[in-house]
Rosetta silent file (secondary structure, phi, psi, omega in degrees, C-alpha in Angstrom):
SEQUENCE: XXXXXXXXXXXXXXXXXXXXXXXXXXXXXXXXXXXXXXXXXXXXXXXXXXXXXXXXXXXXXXXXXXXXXXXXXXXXXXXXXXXXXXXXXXXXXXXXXXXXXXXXXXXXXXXXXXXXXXXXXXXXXXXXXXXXXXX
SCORE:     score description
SCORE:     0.000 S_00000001
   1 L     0.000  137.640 -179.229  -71.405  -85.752  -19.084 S_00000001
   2 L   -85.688  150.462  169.801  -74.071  -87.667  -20.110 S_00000001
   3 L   -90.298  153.876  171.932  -77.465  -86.561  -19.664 S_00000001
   4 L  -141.204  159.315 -169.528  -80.747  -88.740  -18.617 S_00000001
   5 L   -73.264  154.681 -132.611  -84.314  -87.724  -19.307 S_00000001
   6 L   -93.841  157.149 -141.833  -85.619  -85.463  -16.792 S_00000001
   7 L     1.980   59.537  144.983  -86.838  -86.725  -13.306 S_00000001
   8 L   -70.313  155.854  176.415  -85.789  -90.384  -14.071 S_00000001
   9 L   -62.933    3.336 -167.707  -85.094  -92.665  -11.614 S_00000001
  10 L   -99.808  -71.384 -175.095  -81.316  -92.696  -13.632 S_00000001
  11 H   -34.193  -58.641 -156.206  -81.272  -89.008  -12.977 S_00000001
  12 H   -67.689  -58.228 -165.489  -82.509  -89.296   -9.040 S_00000001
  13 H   -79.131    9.167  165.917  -79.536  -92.015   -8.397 S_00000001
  14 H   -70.298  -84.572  174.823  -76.985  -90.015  -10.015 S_00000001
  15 H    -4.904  -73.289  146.855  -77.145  -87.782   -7.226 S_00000001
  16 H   -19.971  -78.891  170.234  -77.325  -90.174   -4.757 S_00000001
  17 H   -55.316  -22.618  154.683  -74.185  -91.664   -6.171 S_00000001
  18 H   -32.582  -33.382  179.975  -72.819  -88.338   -6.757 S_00000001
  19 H   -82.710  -45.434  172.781  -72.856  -88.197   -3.017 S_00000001
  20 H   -19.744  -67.478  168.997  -71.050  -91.876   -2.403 S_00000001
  21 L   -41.720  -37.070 -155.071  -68.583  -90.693   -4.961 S_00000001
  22 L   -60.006  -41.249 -158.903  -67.526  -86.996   -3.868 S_00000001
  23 L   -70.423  -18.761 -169.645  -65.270  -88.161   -0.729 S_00000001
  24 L    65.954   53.307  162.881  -63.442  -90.541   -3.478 S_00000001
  25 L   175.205  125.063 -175.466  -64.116  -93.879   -0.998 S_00000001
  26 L  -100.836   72.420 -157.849  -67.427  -95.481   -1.235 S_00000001
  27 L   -70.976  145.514  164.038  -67.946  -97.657    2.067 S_00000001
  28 H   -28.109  -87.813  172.932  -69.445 -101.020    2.533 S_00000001
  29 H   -31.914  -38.691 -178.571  -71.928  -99.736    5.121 S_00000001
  30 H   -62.213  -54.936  172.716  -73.008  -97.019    2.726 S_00000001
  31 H   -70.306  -32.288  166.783  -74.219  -99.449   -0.179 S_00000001
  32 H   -60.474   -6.700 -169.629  -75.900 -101.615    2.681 S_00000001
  33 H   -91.675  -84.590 -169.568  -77.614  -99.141    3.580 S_00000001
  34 H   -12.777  -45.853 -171.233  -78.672  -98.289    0.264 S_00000001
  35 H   -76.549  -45.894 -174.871  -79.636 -102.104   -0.340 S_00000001
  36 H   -81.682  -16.931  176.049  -82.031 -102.057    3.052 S_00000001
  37 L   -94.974   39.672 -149.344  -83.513  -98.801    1.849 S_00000001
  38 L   -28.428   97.595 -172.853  -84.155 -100.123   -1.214 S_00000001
  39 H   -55.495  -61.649  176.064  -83.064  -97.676   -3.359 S_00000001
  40 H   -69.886  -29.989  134.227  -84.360  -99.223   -6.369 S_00000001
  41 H   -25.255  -44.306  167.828  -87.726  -99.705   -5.827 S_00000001
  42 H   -69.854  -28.206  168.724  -87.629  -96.316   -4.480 S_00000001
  43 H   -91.783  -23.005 -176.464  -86.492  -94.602   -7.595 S_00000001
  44 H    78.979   56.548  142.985  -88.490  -97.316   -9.774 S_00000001
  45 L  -108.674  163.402  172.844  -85.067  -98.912  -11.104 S_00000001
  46 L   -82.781  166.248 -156.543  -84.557 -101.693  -12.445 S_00000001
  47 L   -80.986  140.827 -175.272  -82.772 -104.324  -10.378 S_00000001
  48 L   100.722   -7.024 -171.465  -79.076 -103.738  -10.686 S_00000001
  49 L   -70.010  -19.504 -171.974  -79.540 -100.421  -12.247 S_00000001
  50 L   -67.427  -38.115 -154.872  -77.929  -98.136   -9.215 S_00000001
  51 H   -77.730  -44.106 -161.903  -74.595  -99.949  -10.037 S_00000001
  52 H   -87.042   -0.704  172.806  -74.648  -99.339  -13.747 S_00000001
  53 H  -109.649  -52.999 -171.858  -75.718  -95.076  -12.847 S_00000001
  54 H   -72.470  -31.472  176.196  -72.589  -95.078  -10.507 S_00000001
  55 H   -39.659  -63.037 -171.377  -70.603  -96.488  -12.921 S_00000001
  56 H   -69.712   -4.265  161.922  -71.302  -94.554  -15.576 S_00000001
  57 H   -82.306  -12.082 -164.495  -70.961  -91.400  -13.572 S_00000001
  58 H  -102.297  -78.958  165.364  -67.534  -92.394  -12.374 S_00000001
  59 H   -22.644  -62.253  178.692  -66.422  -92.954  -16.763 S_00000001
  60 H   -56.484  -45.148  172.382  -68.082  -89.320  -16.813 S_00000001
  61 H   -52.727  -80.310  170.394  -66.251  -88.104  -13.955 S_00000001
  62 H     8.702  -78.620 -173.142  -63.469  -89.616  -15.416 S_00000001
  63 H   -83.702   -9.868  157.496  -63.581  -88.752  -19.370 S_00000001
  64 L   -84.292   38.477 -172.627  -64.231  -85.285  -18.229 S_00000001
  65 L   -12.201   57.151 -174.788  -61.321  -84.852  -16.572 S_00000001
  66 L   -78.308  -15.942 -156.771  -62.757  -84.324  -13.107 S_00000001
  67 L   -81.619   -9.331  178.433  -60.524  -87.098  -11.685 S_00000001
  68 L   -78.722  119.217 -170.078  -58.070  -84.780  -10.588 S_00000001
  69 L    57.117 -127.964 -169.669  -57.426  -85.200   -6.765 S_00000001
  70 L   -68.499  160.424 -178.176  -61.219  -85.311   -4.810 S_00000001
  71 H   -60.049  -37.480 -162.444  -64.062  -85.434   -7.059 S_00000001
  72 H   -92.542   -3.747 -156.588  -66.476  -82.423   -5.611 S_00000001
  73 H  -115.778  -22.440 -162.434  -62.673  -79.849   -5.634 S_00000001
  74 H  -127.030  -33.934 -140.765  -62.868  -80.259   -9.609 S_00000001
  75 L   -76.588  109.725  176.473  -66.723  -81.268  -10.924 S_00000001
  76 L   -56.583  116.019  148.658  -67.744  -76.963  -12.319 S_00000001
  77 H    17.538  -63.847 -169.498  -70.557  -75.345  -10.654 S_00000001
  78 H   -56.099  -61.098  173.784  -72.293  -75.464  -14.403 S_00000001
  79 H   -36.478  -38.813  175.489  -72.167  -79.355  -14.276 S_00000001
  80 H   -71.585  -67.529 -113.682  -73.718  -80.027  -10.710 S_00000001
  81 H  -114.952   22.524  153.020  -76.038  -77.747  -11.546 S_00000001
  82 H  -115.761  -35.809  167.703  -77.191  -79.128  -14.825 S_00000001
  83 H   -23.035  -59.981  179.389  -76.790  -82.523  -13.042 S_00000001
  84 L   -60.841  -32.458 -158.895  -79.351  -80.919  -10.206 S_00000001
  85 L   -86.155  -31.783  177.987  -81.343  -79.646  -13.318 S_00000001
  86 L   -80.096   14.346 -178.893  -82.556  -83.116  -14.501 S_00000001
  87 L  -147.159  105.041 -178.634  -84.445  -83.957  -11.347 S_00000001
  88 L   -95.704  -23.965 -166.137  -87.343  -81.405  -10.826 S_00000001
  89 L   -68.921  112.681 -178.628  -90.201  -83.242   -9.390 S_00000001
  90 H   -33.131  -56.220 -167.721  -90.282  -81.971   -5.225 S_00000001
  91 H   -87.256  -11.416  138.070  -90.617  -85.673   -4.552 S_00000001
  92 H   -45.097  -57.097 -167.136  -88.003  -87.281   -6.366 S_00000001
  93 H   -87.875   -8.723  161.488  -85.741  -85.029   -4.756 S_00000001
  94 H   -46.933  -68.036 -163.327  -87.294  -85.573   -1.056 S_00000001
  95 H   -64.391  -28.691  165.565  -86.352  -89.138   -1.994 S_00000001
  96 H   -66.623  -27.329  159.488  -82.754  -88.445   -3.507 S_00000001
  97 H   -71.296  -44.396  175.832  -82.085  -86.732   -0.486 S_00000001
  98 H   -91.634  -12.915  151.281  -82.927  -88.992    1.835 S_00000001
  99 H   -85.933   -5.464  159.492  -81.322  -91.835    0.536 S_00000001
 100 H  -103.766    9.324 -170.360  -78.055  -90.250   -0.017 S_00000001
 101 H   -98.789  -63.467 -156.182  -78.422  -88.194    3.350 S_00000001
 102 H   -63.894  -36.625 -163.138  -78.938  -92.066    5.005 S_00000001
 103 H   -85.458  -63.317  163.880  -75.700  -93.598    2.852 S_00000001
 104 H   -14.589  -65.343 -179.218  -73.667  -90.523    3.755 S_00000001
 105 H  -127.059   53.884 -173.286  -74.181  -91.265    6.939 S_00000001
 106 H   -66.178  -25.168  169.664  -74.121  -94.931    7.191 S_00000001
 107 L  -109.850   27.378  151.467  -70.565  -95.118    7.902 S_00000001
 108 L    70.405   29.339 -147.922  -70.738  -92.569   10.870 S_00000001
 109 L  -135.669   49.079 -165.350  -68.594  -90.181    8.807 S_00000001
 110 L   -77.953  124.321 -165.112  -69.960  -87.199    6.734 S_00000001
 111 L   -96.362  175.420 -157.853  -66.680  -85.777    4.606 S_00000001
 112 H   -80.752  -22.425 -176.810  -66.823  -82.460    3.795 S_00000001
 113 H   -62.697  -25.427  165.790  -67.254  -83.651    0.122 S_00000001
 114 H   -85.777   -0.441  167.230  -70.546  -84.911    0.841 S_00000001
 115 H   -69.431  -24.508 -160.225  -71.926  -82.086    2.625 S_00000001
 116 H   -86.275  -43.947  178.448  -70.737  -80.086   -0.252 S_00000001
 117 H   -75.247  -25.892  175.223  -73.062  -82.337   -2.741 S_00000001
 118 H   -57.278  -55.959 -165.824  -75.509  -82.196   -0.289 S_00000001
 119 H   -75.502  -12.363 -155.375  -75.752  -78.576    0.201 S_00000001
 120 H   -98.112  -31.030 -167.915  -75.372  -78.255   -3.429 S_00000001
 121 H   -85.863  -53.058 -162.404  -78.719  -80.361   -4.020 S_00000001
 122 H   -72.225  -41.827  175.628  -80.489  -78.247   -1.521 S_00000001
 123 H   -75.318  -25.326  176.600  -79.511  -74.934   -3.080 S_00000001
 124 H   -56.401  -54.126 -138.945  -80.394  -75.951   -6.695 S_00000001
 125 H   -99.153  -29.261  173.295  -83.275  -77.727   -5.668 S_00000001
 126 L    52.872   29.902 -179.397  -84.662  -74.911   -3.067 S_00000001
 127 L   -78.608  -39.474  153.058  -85.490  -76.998   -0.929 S_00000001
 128 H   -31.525  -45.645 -164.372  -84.626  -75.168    2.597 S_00000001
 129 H   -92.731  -10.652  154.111  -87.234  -72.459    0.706 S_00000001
 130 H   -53.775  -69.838 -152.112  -90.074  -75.619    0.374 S_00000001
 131 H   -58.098  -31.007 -163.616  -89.309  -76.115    3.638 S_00000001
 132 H   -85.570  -48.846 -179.429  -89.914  -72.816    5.251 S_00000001
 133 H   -51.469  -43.965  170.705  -92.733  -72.179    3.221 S_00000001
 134 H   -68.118  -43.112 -159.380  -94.618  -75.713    4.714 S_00000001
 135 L   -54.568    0.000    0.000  -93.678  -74.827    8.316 S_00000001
């Protein structure tokens, strides 16, 4: 798996697409959404850059030989969680969250795979223990 330097906006949209990705079907409604929240601006990509981070996570998924049946049943523990590891900054991942929490559920559908990346973000990321800590 390729690596990107740590809290880039390349890093931040992996994730995001990581979430797109897990269910293995990427919906219409999902990338529009994505496109009205403008995701790149939000991460500070450049334009077109979201496409060219899901790609290249889908070749990694791929060339790793993750592709067998859904994506989130094979990708190891170690991987998400170095994956998880490149994006440290609290507000990067406030924003990686909420633009793959909005694309999730843009098609009015959350699969279990994306709950799974979801929940997966949030335990790395320790964010349920931010939160409790602001309340």
């Amino acid at each position: 798996m390729r690596s990107y330097p740590r809290n880039s906006p390349e890093a931040a949209a992996r994730i995001v697409a990581l979430v797109l990705i897990s269910d293995g079907h990427v919906c219409r409604s999902e990338i529009e959404t994505l496109h009205q929240l403008q995701i790149g601006s939000e991460l500070g990509l450049a334009p077109g850059s979201f496409a060219q981070v899901m790609h290249t996570l889908c070749e990694d998924l791929l060339l790793g030989a993750y592709g067998n049946g859904g994506v989130m049943c094979s990708v190891p523990e170690a991987t998400l969680a170095s994956l998880m590891a490149e994006v440290d900054a609290p507000a990067l991942q406030r924003t990686a969250l909420r633009l793959a929490g909005a694309a999730a559920a843009a098609d009015l559908h959350l699969a279990e795979a994306e709950t799974l990346v979801m929940a997966a973000a949030h335990r790395h990321w320790r964010v349920g223990d931010a939160l409790a800590g602001a309340q």
